[in-house]
C-alpha positions in Angstrom: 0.0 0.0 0.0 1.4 3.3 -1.0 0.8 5.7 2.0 -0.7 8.9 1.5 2.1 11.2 2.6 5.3 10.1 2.5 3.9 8.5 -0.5 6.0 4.8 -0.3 5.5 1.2 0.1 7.3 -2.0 1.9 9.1 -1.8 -1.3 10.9 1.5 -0.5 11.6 1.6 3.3 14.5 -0.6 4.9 14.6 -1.4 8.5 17.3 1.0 9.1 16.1 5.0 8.4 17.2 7.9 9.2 15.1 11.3 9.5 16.5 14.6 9.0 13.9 17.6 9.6 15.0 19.4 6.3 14.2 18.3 2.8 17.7 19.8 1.8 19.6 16.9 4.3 17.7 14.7 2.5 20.3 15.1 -0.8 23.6 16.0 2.1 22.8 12.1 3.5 22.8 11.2 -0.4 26.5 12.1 -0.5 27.6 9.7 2.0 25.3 6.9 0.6 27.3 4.1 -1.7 24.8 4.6 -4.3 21.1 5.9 -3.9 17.5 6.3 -5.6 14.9 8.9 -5.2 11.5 7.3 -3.7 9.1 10.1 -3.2 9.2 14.3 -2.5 5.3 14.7 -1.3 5.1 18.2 1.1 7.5 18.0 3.2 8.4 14.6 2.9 11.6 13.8 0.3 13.1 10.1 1.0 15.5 8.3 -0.7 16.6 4.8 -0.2 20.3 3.6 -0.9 23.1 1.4 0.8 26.0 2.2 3.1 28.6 -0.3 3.6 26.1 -2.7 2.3 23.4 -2.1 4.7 19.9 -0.7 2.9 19.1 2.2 4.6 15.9 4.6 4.1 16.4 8.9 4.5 13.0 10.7 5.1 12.7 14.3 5.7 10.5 15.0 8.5 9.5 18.9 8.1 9.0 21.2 10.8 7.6 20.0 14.5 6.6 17.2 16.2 2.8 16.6 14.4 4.8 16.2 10.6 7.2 14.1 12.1 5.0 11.8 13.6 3.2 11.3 10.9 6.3 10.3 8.8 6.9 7.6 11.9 4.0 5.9 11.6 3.9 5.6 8.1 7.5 4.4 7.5 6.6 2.0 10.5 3.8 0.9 8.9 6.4 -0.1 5.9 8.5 -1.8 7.9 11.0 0.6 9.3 12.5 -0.8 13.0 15.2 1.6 13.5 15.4 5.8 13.3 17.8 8.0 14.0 16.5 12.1 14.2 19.3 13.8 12.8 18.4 17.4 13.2 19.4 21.1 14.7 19.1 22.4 18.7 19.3 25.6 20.1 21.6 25.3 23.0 20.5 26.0 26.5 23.9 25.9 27.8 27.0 28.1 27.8 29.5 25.2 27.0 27.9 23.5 24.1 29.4 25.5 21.0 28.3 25.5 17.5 28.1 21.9 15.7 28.7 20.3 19.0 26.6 17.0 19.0 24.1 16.6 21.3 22.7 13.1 21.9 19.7 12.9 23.6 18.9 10.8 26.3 15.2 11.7 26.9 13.2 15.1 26.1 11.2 17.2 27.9 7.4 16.6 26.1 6.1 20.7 25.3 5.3 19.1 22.0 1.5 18.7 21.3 1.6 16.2 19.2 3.1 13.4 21.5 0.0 14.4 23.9 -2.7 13.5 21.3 -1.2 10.3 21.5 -0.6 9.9 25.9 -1.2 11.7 28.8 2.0 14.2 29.5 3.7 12.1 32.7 4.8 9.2 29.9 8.2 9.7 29.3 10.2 10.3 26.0 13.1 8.1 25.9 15.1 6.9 23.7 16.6 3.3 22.8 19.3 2.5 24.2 20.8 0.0 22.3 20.9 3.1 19.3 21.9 5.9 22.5 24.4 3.7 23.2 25.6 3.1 19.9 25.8 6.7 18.9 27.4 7.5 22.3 30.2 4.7 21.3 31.1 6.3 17.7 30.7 9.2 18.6 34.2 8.4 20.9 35.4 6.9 18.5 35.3 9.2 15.9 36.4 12.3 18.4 33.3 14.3 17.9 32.1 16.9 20.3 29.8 16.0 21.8 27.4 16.1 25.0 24.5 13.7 26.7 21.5 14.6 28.2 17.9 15.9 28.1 16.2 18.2 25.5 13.2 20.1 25.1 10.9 19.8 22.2 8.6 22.3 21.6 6.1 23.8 19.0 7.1 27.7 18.9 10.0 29.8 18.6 8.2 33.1 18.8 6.2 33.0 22.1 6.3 35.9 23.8 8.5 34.5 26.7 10.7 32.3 24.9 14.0 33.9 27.1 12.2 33.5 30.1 11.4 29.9 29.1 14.6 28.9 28.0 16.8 30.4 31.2 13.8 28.4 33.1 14.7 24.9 31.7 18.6 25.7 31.2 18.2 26.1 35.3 16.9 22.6 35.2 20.1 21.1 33.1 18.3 21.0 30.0 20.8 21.2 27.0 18.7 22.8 24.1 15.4 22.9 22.3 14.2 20.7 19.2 11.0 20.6 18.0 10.7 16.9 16.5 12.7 14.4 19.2 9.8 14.0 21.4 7.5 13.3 19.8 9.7 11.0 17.9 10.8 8.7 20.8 7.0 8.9 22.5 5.8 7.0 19.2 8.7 5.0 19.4 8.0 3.3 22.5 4.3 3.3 21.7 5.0 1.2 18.9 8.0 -0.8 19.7 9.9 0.1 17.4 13.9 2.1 18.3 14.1 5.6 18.0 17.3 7.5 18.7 18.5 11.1 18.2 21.2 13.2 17.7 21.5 17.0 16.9 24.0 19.5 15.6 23.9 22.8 17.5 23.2 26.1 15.6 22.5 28.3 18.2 24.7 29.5 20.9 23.0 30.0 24.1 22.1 33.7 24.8 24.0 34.6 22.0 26.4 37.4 21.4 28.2 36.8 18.3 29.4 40.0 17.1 28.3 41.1 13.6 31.6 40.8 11.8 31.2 38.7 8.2 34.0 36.8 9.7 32.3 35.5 12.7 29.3 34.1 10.7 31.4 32.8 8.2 33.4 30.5 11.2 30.2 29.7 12.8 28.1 28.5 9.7 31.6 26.4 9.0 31.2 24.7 12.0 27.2 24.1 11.8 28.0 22.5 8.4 30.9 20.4 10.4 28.3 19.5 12.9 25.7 18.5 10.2 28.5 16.1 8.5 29.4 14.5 11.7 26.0 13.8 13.2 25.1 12.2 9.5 28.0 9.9 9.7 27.4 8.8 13.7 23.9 8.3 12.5 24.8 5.5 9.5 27.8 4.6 11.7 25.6 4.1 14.5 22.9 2.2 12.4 25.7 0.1 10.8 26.6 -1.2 14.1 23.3 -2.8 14.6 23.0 -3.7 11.2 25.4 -6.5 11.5 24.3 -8.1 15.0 20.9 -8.5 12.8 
């Protein structure tokens, strides 16, 4: 059955995928594929399916927030897809995550309203371990930045007391806002299937970046640098599992 939005079949999704928000990752994945075809571009939705290392893997662009991205969950699920990896951007809440640092979440706070359509908000968003771990393990390996702990998903980045929010969960250890991983690993769980995720920080918390054209320049090199490593821990991470299967 072809599903209505992502608009793919069993044919098209592997049990390995990985979801970045933006459409534009989509083809950035592509580059680091060993060879690739184009499913689908429906809305927001743009997946491609292709092999690295030899291991068929499925890339699906989520859009923006938690209600687009679950709907691309449970339709790839509904195709067979077992294992996802979010691959996306976060805001840092913290002073001593810089840009591109890796974040890897271990859990998210739930001020997503899509995950609460599905269950009550005292269920917990967690992630797999077995793919936390995984991505945890690489991304030692492969001497990435990086940092562990909870995030906050969330459906608004103009509310009039976004500061206020943010210093009030960066009090509380948070290390930056998303707007998908929440949802993401509640529909995970409620489904049984794995759901990791791992994000590349673009924002610098409370930031003061001067306005010199070499200071964006450095910083938008190291978001790119951040978007390249957290594709490869993704497939690296994926590829791990792959060959226990």
């Amino acid at each position: 059955m072809i599903q209505p939005h992502l608009q793919c079949s069993s044919d098209d999704v592997a049990k390995m995928v990985i979801l970045p928000g933006d459409p534009g990752r989509v083809d950035r994945v592509s580059k680091y594929l060993d060879g690739y075809q184009e499913i689908a571009y429906n809305r927001e939705f743009k997946s491609i399916k292709g092999k690295y290392k030899g291991m068929d893997v499925t890339v699906v662009s989520t859009g923006i927030g938690g209600a687009s991205a679950c709907i691309a969950l449970e339709e790839l699920i509904a195709c067979g897809g077992e294992y996802f990896i979010r691959i996306g951007s976060l805001g840092a809440y913290r002073q001593n995550i810089a840009i591109g640092d890796l974040v890897i979440a271990e859990g998210a706070v739930r001020e997503d309203g899509a995950s609460r359509m599905y269950i009550g908000k005292s269920y917990p968003a967690v992630p797999d371990m077995e793919i936390t771990g995984n991505l945890i393990k690489k991304a030692s390996e492969l001497n990435y930045p990086y940092h562990t702990g909870i995030v906050r998903s969330h459906d608004s980045f103009y509310i009039d007391d976004e500061e206020d929010v943010i210093g009030y969960w960066s009090n509380k250890g948070v290390l930056g806002g998303d707007m998908e991983t929440a949802a993401l690993m509640t529909i995970g769980r409620l489904r049984s299937v794995k759901v990791g995720s791992v994000l590349n920080n673009v924002v610098l918390y409370k930031d003061d970046v001067k306005d010199g054209i070499n200071s964006y320049v450095e910083l938008n090199n190291m978001s790119e640098e951040g978007e390249k490593r957290e594709i490869i821990l993704a497939l690296e991470a994926l590829f791990e599992i792959n060959k226990k299967l």
